[in-house]
C-alpha positions as CSV (number, residue, x, y, z in Angstrom):
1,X,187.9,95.7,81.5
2,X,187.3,92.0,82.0
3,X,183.6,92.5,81.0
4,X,184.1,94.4,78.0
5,X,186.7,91.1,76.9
6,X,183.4,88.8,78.3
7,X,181.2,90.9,75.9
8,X,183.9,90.0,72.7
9,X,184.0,87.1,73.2
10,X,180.5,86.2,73.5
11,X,179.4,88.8,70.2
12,X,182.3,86.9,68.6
13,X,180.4,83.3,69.5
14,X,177.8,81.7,68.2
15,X,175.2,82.5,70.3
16,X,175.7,86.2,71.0
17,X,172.8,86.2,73.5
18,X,174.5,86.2,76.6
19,X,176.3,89.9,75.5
20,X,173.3,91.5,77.5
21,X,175.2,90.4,80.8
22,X,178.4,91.6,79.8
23,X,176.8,95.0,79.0
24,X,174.4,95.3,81.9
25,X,177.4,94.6,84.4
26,X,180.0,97.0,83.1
27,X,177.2,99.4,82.6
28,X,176.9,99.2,86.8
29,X,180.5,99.2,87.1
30,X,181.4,101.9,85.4
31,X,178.1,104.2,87.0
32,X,179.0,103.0,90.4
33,X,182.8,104.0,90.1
34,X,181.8,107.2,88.3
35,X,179.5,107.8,91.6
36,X,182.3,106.5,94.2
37,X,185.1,108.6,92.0
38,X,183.2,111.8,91.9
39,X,182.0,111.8,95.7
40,X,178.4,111.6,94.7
41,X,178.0,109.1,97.5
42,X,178.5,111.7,99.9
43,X,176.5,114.6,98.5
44,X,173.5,112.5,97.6
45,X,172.8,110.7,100.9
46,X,169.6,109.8,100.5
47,X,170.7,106.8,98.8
48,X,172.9,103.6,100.5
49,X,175.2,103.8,98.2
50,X,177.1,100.9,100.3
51,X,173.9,98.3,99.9
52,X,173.6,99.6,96.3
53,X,176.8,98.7,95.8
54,X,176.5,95.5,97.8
55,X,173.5,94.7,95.9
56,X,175.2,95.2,92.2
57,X,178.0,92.7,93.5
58,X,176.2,90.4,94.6
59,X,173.6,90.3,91.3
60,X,177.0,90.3,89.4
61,X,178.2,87.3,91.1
62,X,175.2,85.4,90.6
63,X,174.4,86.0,87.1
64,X,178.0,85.7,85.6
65,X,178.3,82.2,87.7
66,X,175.3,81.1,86.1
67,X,175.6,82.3,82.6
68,X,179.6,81.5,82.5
69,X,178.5,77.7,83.6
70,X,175.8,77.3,81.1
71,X,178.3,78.9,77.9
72,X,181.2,76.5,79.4
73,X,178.9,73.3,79.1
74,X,176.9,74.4,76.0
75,X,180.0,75.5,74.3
76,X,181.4,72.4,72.0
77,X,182.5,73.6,69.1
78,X,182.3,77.1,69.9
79,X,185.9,79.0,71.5
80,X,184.6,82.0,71.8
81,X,181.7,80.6,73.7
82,X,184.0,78.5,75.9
83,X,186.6,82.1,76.2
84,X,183.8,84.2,77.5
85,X,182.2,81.7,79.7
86,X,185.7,80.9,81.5
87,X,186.5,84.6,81.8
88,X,182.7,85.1,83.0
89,X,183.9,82.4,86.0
90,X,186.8,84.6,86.7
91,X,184.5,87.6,87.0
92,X,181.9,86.1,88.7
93,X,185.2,85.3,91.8
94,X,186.4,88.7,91.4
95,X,182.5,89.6,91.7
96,X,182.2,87.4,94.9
97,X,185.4,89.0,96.6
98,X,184.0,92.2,96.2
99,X,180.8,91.5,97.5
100,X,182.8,90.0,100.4
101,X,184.5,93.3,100.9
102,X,181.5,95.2,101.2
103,X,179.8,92.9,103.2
104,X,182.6,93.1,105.6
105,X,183.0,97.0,105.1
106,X,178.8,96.9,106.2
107,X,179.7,94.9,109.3
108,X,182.2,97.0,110.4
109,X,179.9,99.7,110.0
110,X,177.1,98.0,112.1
111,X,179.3,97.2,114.9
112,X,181.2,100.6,115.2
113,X,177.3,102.1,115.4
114,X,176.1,99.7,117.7
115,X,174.1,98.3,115.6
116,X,172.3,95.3,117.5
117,X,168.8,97.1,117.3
118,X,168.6,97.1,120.5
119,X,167.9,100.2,123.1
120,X,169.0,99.8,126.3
């Protein structure tokens, strides 16, 4: 939801550029919760799902941190620019708590497995 008001708000703007990362990321979201909602994880193992998942997080993080600073600086003049790029910084923290999450859901995973590599 909160990228499809970050893609309005930058097609709205001046520079409607930056709608690519609004539709690439909920384009992820919505195939990764299609996946988790489904099952799919579980009848298609040959996939981490968890890393994929980890990794689309992570790569969402980044690139709406970046992008939302560059449309908050460069955006005098220019609401809509300014709008997206602050609700681009609040989905780029809700990105980074949920790449937290699975980070932490990996680690619990490592250690239930025993998961220091080692044989012993």
């Amino acid at each position: 939801v909160l990228s499809l008001i970050i893609l309005i708000c930058y097609a709205s703007s001046w520079y409607g550029g930056y709608t690519a990362v609004a539709i690439c990321e909920m384009c992820f979201a919505i195939v990764f919760f299609c996946v988790f909602m489904m099952n799919l994880d579980q009848q298609f193992t040959a996939i981490s799902w968890v890393w994929s998942d980890f990794i689309r997080a992570f790569t969402g993080t980044l690139v709406y941190l970046i992008t939302s600073l560059i449309c908050v600086i460069r955006g005098a003049g220019d609401g809509a620019l300014i709008a997206g790029g602050v609700f681009g910084l609040l989905a780029g923290l809700l990105f980074a708590y949920d790449t937290y999450t699975i980070y932490l859901q990996i680690k619990s995973v490592r250690s239930q497995t025993g998961g220091s590599g080692r044989n012993t």
